[in-house]
C-alpha positions as YAML, in Angstrom:
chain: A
units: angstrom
residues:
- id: 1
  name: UNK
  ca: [16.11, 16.70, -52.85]
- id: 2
  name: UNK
  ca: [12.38, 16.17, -51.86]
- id: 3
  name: UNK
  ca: [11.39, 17.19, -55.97]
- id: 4
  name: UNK
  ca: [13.16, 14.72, -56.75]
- id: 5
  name: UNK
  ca: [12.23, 12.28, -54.59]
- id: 6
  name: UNK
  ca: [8.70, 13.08, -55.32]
- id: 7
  name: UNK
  ca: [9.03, 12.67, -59.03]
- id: 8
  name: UNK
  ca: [10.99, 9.15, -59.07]
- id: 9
  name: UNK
  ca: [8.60, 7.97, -56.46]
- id: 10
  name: UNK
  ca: [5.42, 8.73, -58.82]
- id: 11
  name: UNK
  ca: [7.50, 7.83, -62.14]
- id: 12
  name: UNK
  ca: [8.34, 4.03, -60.66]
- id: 13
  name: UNK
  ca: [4.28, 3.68, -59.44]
- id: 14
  name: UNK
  ca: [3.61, 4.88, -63.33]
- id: 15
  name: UNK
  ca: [6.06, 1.92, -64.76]
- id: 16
  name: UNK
  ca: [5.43, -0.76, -62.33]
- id: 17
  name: UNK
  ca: [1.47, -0.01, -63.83]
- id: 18
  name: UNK
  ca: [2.55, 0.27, -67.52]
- id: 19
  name: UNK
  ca: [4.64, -3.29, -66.93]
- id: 20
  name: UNK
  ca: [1.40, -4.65, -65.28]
- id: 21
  name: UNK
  ca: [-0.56, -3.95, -68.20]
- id: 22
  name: UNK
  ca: [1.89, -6.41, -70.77]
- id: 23
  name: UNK
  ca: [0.42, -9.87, -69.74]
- id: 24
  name: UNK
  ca: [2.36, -12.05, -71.68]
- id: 25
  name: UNK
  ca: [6.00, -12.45, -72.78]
- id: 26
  name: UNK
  ca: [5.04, -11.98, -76.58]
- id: 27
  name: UNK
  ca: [3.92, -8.24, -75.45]
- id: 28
  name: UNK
  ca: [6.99, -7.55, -73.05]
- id: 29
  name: UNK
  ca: [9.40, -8.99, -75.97]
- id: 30
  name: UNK
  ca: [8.12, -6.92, -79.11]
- id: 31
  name: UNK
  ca: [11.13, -5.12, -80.55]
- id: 32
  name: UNK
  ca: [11.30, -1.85, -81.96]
- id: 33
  name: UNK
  ca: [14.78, -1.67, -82.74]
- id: 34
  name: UNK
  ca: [18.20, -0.28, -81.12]
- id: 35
  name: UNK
  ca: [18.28, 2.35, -78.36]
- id: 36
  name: UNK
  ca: [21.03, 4.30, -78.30]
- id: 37
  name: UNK
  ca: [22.51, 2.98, -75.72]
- id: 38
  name: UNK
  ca: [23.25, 0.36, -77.92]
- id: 39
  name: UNK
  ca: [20.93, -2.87, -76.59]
- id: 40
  name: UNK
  ca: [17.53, -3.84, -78.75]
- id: 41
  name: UNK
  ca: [14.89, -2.27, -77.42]
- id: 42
  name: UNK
  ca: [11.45, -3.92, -75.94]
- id: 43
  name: UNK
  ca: [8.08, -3.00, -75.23]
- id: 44
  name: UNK
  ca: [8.85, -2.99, -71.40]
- id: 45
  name: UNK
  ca: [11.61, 0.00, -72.18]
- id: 46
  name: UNK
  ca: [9.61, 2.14, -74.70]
- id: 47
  name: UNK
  ca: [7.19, 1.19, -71.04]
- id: 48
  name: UNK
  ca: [9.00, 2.17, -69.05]
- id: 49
  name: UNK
  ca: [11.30, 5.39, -70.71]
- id: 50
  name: UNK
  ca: [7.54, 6.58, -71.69]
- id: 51
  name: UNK
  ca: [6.35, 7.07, -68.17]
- id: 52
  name: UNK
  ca: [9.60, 8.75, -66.64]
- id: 53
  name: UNK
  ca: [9.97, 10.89, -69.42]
- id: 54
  name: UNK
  ca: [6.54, 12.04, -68.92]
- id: 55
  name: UNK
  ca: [6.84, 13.00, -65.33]
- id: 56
  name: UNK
  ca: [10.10, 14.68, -66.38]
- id: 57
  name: UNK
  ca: [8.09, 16.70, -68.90]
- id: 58
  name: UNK
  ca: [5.45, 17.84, -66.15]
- id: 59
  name: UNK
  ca: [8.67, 19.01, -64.46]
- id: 60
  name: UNK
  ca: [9.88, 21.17, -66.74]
- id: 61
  name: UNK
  ca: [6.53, 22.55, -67.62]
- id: 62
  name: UNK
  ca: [7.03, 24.00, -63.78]
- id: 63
  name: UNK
  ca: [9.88, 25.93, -64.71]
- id: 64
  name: UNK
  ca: [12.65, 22.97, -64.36]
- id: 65
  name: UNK
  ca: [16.08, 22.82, -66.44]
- id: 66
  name: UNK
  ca: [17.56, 19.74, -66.65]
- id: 67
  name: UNK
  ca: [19.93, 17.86, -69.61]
- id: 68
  name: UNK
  ca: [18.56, 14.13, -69.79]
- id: 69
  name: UNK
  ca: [20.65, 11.14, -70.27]
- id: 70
  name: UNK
  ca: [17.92, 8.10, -70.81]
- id: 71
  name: UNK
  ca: [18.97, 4.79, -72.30]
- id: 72
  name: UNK
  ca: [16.34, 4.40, -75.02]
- id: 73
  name: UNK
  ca: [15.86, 8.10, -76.12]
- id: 74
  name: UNK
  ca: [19.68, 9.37, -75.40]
- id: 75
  name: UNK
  ca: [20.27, 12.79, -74.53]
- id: 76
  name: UNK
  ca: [18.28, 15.66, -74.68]
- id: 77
  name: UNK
  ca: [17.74, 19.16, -73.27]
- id: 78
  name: UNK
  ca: [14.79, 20.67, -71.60]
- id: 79
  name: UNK
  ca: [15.31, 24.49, -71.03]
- id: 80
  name: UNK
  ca: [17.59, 27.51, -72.45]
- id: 81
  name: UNK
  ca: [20.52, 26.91, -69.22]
- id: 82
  name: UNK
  ca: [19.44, 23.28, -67.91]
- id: 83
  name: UNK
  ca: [20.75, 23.59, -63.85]
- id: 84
  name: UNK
  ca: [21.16, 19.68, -63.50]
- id: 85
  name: UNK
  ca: [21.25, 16.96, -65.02]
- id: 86
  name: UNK
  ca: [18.85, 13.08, -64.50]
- id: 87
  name: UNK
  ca: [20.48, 10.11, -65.50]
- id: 88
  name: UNK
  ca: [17.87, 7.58, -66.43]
- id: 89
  name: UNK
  ca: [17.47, 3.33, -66.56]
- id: 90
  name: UNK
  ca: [13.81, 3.13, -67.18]
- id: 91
  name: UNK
  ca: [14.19, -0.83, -66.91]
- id: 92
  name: UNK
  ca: [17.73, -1.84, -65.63]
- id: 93
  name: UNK
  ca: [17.48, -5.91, -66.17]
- id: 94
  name: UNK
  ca: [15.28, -5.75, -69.07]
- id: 95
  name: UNK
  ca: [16.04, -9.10, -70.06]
- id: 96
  name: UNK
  ca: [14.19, -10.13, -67.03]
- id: 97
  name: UNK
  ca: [11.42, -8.38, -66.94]
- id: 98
  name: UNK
  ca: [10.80, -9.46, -70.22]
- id: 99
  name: UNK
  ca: [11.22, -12.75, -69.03]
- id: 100
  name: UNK
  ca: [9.06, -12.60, -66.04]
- id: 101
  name: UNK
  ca: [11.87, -13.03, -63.74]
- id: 102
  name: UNK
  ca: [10.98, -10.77, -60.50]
- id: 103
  name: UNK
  ca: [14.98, -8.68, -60.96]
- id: 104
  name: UNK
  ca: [15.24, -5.69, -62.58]
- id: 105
  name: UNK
  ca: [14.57, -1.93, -61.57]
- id: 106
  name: UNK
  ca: [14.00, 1.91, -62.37]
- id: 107
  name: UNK
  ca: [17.49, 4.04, -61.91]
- id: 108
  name: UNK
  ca: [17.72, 7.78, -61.64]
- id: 109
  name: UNK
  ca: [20.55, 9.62, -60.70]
- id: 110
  name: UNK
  ca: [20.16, 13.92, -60.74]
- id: 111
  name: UNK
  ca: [23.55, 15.58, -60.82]
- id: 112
  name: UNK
  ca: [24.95, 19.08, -60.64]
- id: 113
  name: UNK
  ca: [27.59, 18.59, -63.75]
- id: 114
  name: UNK
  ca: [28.06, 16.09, -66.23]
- id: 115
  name: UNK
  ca: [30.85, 13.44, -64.42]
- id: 116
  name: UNK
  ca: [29.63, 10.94, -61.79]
- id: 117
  name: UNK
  ca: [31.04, 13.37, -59.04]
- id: 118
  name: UNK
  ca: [28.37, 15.67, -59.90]
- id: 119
  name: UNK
  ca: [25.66, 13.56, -58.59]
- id: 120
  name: UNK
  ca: [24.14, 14.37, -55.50]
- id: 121
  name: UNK
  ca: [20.83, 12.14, -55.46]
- id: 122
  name: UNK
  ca: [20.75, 8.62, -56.10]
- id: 123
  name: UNK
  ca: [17.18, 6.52, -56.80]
- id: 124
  name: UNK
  ca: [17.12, 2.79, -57.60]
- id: 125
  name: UNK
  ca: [13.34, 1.40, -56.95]
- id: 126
  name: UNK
  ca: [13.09, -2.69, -57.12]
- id: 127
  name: UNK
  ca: [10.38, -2.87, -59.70]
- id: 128
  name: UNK
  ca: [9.47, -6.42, -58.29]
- id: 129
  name: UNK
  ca: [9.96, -6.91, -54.88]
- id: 130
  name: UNK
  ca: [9.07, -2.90, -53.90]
- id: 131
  name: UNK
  ca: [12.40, -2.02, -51.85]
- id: 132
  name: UNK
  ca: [13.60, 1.67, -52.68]
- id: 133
  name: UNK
  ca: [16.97, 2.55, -51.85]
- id: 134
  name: UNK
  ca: [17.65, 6.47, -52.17]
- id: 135
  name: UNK
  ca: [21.15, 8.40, -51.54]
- id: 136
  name: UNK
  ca: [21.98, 12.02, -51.50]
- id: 137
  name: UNK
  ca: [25.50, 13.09, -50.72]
- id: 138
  name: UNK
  ca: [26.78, 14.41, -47.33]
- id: 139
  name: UNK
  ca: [23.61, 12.52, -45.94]
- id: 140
  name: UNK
  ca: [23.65, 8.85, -46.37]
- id: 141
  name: UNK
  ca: [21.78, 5.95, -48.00]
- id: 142
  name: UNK
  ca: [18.80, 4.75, -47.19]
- id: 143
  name: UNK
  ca: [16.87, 1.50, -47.74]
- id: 144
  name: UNK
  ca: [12.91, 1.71, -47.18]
- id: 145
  name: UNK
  ca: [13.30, 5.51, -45.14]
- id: 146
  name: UNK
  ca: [16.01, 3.40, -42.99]
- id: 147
  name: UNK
  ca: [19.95, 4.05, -42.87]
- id: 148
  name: UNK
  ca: [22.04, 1.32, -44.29]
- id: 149
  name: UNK
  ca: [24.59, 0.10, -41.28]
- id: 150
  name: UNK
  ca: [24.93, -3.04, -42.81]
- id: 151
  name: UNK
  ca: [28.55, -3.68, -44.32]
- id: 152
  name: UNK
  ca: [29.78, -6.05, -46.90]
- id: 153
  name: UNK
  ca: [32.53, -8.64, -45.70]
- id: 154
  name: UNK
  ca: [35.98, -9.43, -46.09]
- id: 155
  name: UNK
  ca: [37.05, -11.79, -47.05]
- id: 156
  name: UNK
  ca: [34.87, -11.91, -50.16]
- id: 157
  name: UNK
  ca: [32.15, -15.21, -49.49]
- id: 158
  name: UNK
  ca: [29.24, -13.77, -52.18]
- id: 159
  name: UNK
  ca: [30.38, -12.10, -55.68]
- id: 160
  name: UNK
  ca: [27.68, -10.83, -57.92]
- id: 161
  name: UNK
  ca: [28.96, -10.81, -61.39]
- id: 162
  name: UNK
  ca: [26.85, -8.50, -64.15]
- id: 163
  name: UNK
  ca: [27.57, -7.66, -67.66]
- id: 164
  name: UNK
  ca: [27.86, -11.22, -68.31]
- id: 165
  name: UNK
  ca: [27.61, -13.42, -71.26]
- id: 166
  name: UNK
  ca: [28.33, -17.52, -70.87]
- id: 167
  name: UNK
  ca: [31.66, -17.04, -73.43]
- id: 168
  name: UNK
  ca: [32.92, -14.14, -70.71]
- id: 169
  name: UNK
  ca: [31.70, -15.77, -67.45]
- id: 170
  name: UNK
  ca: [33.95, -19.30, -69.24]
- id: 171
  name: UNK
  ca: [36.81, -17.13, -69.27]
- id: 172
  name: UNK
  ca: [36.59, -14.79, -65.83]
- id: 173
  name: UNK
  ca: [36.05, -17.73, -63.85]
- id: 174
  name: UNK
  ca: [39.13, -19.29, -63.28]
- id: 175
  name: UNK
  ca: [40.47, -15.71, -62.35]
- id: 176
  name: UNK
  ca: [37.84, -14.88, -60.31]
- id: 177
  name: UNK
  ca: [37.35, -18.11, -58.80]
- id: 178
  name: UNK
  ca: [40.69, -17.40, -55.66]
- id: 179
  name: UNK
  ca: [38.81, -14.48, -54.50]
- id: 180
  name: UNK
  ca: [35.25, -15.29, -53.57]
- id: 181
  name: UNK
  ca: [33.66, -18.20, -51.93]
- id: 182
  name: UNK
  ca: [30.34, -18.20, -54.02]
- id: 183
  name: UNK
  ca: [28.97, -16.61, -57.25]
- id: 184
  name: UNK
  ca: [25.86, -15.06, -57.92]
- id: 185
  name: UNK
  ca: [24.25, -13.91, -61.68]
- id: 186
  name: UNK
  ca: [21.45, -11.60, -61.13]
- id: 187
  name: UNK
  ca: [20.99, -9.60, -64.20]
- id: 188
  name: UNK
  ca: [20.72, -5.69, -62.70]
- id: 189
  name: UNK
  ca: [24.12, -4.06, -62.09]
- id: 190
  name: UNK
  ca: [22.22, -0.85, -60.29]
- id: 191
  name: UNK
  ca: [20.37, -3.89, -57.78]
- id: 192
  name: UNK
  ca: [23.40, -5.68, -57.80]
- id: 193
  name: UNK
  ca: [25.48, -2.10, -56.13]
- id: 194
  name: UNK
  ca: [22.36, -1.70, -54.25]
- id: 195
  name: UNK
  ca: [22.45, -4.85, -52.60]
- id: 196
  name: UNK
  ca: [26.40, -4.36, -51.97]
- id: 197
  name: UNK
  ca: [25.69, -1.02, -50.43]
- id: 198
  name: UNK
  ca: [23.17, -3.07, -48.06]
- id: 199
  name: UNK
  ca: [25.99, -6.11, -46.88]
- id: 200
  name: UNK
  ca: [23.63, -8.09, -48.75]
- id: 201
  name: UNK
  ca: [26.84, -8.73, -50.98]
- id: 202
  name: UNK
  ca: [30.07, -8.37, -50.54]
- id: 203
  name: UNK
  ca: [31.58, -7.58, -54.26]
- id: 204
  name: UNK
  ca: [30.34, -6.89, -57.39]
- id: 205
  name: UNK
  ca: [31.94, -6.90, -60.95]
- id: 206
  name: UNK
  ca: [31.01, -6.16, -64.21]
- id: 207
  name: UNK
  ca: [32.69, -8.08, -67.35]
- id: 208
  name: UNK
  ca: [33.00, -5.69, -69.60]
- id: 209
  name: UNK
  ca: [32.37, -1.95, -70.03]
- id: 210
  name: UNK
  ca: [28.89, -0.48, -68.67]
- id: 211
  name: UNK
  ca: [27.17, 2.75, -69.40]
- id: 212
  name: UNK
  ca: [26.98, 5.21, -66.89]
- id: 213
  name: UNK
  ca: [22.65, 4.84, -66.45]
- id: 214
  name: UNK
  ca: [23.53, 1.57, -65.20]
- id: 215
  name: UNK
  ca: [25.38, 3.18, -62.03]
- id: 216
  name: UNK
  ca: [25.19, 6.67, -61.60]
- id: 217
  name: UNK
  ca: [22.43, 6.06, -58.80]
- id: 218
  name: UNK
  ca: [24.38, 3.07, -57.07]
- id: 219
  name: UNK
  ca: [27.60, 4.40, -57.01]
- id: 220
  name: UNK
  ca: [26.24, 7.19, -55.26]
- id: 221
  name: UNK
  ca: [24.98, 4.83, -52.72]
- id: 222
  name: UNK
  ca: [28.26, 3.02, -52.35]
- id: 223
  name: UNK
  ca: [29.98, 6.30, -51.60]
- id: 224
  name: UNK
  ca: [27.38, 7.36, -48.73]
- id: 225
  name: UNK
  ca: [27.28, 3.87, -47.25]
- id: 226
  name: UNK
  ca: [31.66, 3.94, -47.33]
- id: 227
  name: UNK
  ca: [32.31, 1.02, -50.27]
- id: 228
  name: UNK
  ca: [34.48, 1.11, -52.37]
- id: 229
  name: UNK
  ca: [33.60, 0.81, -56.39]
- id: 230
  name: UNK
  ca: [36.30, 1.88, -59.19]
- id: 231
  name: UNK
  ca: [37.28, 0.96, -62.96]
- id: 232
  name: UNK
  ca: [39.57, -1.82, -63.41]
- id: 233
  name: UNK
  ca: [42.58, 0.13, -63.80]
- id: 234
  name: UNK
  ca: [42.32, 1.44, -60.42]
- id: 235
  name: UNK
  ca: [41.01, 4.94, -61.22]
- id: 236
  name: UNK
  ca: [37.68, 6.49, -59.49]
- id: 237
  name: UNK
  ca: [34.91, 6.73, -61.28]
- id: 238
  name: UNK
  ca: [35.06, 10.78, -60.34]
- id: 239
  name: UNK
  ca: [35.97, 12.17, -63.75]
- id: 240
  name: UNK
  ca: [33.30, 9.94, -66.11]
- id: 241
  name: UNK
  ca: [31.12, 11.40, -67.77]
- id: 242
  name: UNK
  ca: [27.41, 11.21, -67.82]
- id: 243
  name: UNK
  ca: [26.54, 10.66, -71.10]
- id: 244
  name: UNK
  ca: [26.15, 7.23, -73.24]
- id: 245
  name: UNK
  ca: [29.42, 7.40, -75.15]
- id: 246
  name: UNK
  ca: [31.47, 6.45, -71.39]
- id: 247
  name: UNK
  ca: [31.57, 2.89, -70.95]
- id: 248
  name: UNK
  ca: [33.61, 2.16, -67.18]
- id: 249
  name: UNK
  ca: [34.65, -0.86, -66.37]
- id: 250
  name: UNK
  ca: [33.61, -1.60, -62.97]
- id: 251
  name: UNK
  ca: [34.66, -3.72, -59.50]
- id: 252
  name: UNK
  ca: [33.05, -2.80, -56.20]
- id: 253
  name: UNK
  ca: [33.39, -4.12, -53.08]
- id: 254
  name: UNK
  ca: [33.99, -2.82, -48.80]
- id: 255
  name: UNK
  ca: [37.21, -1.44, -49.67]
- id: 256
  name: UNK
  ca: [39.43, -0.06, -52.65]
- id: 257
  name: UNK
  ca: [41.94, -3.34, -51.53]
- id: 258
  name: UNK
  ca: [38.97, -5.67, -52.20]
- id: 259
  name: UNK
  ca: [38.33, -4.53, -55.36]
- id: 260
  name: UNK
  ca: [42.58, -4.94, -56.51]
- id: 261
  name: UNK
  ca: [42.65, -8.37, -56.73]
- id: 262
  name: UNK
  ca: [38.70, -8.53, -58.43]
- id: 263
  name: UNK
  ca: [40.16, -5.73, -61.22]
- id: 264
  name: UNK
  ca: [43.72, -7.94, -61.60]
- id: 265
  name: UNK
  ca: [41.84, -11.06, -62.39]
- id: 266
  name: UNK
  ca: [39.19, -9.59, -64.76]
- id: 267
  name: UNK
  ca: [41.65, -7.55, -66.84]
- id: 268
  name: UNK
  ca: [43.67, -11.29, -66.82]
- id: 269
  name: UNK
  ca: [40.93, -13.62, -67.61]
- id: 270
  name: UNK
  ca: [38.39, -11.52, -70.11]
- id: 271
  name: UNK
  ca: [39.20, -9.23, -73.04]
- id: 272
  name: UNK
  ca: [39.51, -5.50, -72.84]
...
């Protein structure tokens, strides 16, 4: 996994410089219409999408195959038989960094297949603070270079809740409200499974579908570190796909029976 270690390492130095470079909110706000995966996009994603995709170009002009799912661009194909395929957020909490607010991250997640049980090396960088978390499979998650032996607790006191709006956070609450002690709003889901992975939290829930760039890294990282993260009906996410048209639906938390009563109340208290 070093390559790829390598290249995410140099592609986050490239956005955090191409972010530093848009002084004022006017610049980090200017639109230029609808990525595919289906949110308006900013100057800090074309950013940010514009310097990954040019270290993934330098990799492929080495003799690298790869299909590449990117939120902005959408999927393309670099080589005859691509051999993996690199799941990119250029700027998961984009909302944020437009804002200023110091939350939001790169995500890459290389696979050998095209369903989240493909992946085999997980990459979320915190684009504000600096902290890298990294997981490859059969050999843990990391945090800075260190393991992560830190474990989230049960009961649940701290729930991180992403994918939010005011109208759905009005109606989860009450559901929600039994089963944790405290809420938290962030605005990254891939930070927010990060920091779950870490016992920094000790659930996470998304409500309402995500794409799969917004946790093919993390979930990676949950499965090396032992937590538990699955789709509200119970299911794994194993069998989703890679690509922007899968939309999970997501609870996380230390164990698959932390996550029931999370899953119970969302599908309750928000619409499908």
């Amino acid at each position: 996994m070093k390559p790829w270690l390598e290249l995410c390492r140099a592609a986050a130095g490239d956005v955090a410089a191409g972010l530093a470079r848009l002084g004022s909110r006017d610049e980090r706000e200017r639109a230029h219409g609808t990525g595919v995966g289906g949110d308006e996009t900013a100057e800090v994603d074309v950013v940010a999408e514009t310097a990954v995709l040019a270290r993934l170009e330098a990799l492929h002009s080495r003799g690298v195959s790869f299909h590449l799912v990117s939120e902005e661009l959408g999927e393309r194909t670099f080589g005859a038989a691509p051999t993996w395929w690199v799941v990119v957020d250029p700027i998961d909490g984009s909302v944020n960094a437009k804002r200023g607010l110091p939350y939001y991250s790169l995500s890459v997640a290389v696979a050998t297949g095209p369903t989240m049980a493909d992946v085999v090396f997980g990459f979320v960088k915190d684009l504000a603070s600096g902290e890298e978390w990294v997981a490859e499979r059969g050999r843990g998650a990391r945090l800075n270079g260190a393991p992560l032996r830190d474990r989230p607790k049960e009961p649940i006191e701290l729930l991180a809740l992403e994918a939010t709006t005011a109208p759905l956070m009005a109606r989860a609450l009450p559901a929600l409200a039994p089963h944790a002690a405290r809420i938290r709003v962030m605005g990254s889901l891939a930070l927010a499974l990060c920091h779950l992975a870490a016992g920094r939290l000790d659930a996470v829930a998304s409500l309402r579908p995500v794409r799969s760039v917004d946790v093919a890294a993390a979930q990676l990282l949950l499965r090396e570190q032992g937590s538990a993260i699955v789709q509200v009906d119970g299911s794994t996410l194993d069998g989703c796909g890679l690509d922007l048209g899968v939309r999970p639906w997501i609870v996380a938390a230390a164990t698959p029976a932390g996550c029931r009563p999370l899953a119970a109340a969302l599908v309750d208290g928000t619409p499908g």
